[in-house]
MMTF fields as JSON, N, C-alpha, C and O atoms, coordinates in Angstrom:
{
  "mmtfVersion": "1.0.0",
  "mmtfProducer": "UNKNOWN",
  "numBonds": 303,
  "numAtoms": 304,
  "numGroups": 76,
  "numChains": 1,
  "numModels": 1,
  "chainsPerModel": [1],
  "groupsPerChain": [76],
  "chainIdList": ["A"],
  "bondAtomList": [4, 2, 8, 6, 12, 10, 16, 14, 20, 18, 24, 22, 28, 26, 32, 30, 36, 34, 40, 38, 44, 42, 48, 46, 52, 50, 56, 54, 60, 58, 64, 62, 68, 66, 72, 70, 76, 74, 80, 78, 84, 82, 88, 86, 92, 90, 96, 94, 100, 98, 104, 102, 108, 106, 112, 110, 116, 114, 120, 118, 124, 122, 128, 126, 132, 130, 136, 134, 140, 138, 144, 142, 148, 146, 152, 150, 156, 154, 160, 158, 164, 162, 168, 166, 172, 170, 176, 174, 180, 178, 184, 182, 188, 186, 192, 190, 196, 194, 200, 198, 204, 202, 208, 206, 212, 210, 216, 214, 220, 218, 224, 222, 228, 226, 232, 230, 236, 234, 240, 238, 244, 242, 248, 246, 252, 250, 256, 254, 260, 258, 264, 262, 268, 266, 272, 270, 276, 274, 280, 278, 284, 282, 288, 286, 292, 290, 296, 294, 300, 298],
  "bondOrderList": [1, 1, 1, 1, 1, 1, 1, 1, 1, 1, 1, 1, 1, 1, 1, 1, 1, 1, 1, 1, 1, 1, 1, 1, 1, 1, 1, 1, 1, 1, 1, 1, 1, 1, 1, 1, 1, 1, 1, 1, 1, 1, 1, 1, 1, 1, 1, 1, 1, 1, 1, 1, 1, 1, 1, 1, 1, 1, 1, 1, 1, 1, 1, 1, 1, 1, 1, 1, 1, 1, 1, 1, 1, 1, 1],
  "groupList": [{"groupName": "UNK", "atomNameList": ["N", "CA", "C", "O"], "elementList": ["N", "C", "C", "O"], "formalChargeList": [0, 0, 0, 0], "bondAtomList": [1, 0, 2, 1, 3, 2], "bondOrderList": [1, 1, 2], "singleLetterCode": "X", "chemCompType": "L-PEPTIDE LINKING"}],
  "groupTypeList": [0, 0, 0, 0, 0, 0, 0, 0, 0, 0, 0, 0, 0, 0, 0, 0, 0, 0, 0, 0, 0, 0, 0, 0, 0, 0, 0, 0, 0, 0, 0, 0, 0, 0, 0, 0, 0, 0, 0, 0, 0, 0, 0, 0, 0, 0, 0, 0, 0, 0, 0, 0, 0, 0, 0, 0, 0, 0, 0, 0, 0, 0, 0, 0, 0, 0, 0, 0, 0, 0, 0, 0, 0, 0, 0, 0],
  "groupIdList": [1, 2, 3, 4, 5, 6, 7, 8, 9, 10, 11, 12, 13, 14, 15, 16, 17, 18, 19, 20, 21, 22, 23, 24, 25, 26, 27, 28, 29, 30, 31, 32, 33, 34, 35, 36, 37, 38, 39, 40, 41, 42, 43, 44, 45, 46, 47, 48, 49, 50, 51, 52, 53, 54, 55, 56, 57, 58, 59, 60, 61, 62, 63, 64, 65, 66, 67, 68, 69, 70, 71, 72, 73, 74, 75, 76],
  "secStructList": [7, 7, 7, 7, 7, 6, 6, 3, 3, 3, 3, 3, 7, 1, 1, 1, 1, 6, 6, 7, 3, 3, 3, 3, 3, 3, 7, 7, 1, 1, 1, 3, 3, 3, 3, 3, 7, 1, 1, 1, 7, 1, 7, 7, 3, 3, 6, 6, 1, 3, 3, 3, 3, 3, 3, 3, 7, 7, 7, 7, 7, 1, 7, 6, 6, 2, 2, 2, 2, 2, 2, 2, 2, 2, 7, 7],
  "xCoordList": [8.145, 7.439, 7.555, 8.606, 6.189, 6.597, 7.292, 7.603, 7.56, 8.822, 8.067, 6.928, 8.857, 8.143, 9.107, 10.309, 7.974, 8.39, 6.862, 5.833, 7.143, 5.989, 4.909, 5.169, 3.751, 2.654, 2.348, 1.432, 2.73, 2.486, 1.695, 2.128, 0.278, -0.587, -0.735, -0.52, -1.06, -0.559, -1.739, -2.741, -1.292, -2.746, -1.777, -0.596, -2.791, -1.818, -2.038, -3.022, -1.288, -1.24, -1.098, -0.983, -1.078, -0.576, -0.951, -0.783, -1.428, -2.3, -3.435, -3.997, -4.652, -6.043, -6.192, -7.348, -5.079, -5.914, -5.817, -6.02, -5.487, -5.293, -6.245, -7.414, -5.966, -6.972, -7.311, -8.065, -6.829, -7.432, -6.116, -5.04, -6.457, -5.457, -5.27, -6.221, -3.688, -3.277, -1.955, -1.279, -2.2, -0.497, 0.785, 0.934, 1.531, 3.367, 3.127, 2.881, 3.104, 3.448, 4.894, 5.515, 5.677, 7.185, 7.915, 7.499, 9.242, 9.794, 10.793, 11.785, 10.368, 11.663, 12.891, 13.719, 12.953, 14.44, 14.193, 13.227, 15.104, 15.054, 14.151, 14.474, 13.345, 12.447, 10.994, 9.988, 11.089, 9.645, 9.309, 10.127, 7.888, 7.536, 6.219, 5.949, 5.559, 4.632, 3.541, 3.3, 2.485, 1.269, -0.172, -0.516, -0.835, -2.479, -3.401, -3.206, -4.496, -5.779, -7.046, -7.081, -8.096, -9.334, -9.473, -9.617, -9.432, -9.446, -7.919, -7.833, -6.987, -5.712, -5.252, -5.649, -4.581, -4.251, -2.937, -2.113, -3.139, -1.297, -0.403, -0.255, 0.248, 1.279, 2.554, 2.417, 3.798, 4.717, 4.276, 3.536, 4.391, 4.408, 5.818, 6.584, 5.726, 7.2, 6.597, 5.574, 7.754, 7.146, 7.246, 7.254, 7.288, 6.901, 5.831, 5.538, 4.508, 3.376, 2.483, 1.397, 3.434, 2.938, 3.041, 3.914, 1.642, 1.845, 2.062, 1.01, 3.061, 2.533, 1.761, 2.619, 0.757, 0.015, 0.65, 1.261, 0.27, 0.615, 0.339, 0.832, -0.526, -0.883, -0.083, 0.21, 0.234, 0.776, 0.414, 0.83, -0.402, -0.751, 0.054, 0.824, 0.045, 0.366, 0.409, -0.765, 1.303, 0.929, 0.741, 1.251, 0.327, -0.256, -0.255, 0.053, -0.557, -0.641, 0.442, 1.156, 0.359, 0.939, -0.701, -0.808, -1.592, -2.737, -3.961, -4.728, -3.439, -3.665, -5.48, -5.902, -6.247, -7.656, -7.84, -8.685, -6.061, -6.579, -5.906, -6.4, -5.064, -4.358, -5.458, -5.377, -6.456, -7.582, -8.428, -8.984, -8.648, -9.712, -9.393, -9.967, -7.695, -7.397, -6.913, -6.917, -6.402, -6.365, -8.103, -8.292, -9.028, -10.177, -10.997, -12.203, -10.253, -10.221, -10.02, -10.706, -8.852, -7.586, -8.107, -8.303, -8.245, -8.722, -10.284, -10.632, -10.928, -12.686, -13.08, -14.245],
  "yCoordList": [6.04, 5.222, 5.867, 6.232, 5.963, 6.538, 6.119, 4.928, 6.704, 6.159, 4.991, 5.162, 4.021, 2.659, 3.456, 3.426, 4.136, 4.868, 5.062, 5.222, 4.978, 5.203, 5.959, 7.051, 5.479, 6.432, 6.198, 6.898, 5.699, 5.684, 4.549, 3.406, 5.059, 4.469, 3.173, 3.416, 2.002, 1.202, 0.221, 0.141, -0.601, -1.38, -2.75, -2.878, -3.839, -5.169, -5.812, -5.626, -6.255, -6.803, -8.157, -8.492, -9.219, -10.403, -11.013, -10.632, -11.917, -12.665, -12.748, -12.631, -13.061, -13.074, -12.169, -11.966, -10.722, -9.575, -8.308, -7.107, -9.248, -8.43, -7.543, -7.927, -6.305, -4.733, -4.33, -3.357, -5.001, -3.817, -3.276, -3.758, -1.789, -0.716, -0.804, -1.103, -0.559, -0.731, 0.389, 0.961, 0.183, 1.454, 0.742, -0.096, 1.639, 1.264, 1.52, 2.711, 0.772, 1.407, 1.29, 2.25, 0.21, 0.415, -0.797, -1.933, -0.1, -0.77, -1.853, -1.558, -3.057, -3.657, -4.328, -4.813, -4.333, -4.32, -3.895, -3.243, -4.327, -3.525, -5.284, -5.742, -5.685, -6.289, -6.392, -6.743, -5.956, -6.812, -5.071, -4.287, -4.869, -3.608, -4.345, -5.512, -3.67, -3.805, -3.33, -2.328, -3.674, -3.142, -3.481, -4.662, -2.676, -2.892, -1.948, -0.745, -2.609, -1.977, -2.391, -3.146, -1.641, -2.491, -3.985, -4.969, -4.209, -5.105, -6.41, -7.619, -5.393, -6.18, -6.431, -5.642, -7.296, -7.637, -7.004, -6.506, -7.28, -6.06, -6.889, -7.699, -7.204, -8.498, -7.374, -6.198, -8.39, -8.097, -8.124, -9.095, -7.396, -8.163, -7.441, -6.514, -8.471, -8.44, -7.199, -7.222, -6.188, -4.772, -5.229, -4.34, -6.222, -6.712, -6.996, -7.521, -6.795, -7.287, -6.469, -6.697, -5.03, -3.872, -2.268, -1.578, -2.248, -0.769, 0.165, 0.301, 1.081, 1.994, 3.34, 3.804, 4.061, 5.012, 6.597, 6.863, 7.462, 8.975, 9.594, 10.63, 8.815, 9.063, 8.851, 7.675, 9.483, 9.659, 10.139, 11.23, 9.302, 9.97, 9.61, 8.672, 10.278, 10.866, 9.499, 9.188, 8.612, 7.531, 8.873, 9.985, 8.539, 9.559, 8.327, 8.636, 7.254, 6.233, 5.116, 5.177, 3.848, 2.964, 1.778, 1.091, 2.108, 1.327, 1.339, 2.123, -0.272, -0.462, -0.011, 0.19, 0.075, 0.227, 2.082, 2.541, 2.879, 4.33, 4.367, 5.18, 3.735, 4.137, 3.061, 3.033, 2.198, 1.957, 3.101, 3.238, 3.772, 4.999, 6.083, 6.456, 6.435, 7.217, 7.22, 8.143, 5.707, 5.272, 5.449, 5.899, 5.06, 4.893, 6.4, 6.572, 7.182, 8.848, 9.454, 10.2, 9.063, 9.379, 8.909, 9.685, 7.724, 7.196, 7.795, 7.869, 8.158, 8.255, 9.532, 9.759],
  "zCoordList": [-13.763, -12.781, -11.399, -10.871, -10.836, -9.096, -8.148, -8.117, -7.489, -6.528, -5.204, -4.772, -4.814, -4.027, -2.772, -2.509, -2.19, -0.354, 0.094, -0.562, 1.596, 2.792, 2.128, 1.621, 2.091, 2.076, 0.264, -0.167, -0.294, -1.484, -2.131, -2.275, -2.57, -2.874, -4.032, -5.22, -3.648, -5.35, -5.429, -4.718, -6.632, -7.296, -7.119, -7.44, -6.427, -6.322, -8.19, -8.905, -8.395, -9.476, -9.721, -10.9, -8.647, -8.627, -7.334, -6.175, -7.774, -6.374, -6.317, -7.407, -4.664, -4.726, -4.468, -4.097, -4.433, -3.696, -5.461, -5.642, -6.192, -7.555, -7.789, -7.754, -8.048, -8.683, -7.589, -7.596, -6.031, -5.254, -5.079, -5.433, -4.249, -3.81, -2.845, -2.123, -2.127, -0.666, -0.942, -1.797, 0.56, 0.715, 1.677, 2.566, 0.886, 1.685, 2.947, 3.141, 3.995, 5.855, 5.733, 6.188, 5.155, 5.621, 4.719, 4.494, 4.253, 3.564, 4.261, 4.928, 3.992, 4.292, 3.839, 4.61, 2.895, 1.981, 0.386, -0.012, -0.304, -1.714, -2.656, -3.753, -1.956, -2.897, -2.293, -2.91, -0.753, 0.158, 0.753, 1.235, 0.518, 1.841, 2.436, 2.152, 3.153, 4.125, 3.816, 4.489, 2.854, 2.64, 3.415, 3.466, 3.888, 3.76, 3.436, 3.262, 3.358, 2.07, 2.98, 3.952, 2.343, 3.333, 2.519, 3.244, 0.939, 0.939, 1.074, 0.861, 1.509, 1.436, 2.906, 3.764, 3.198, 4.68, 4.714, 3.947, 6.124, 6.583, 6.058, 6.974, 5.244, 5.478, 4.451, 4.112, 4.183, 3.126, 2.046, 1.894, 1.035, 0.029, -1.113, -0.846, -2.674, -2.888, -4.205, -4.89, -4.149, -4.745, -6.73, -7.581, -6.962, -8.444, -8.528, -9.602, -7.332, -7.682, -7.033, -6.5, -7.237, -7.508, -8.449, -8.974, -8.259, -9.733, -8.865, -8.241, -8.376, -7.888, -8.545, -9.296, -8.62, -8.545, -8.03, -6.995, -9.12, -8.635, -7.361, -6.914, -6.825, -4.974, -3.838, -3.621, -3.26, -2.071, -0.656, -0.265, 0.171, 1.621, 2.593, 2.388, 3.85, 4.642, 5.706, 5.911, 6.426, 7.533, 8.801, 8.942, 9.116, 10.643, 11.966, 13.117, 11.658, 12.981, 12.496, 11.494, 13.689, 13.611, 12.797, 11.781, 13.89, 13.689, 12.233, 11.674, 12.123, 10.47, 10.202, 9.063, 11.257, 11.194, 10.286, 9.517, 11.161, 11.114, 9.611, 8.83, 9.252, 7.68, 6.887, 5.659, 7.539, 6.122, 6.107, 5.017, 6.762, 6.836, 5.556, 4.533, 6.498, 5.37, 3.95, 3.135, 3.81, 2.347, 1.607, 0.477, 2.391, 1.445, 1.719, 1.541, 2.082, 1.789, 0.859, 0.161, 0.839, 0.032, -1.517, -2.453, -1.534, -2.766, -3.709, -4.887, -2.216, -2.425, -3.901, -4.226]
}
């Protein structure tokens, strides 16, 4: 299974935002990180209700507008 760190691309699995893809901005303890997606909002979420994916990009900003760009790059 891929490793759950910064920049690493995943599929929500649980919830209303289920089958779309979002990325790690930042971990905050050993059950909750910080994801957003274009279709996912910036928020926590808890890393069991995620797949992570062999993808891995790069955070370059703080601002969640410039890491949806490059997630749906990344993904394209």
């Amino acid at each position: 299974m891929p490793a759950i760190e910064v920049g690493r691309i995943c599929m929500k699995i649980s919830g209303r935002e289920s089958g779309e893809k979002c990325v790690i901005v930042e971990i905050i303890d050993d059950k909750f990180v910080e994801v957003v997606g274009s279709a996912v909002k910036n928020r926590r979420c808890n890393i069991k209700h995620l797949e992570p994916t062999e993808q891995v990009m790069e955070i370059k900003s703080e601002d969640p507008e410039a890491i949806i760009k490059d997630l749906e790059s990344a993904i394209a």
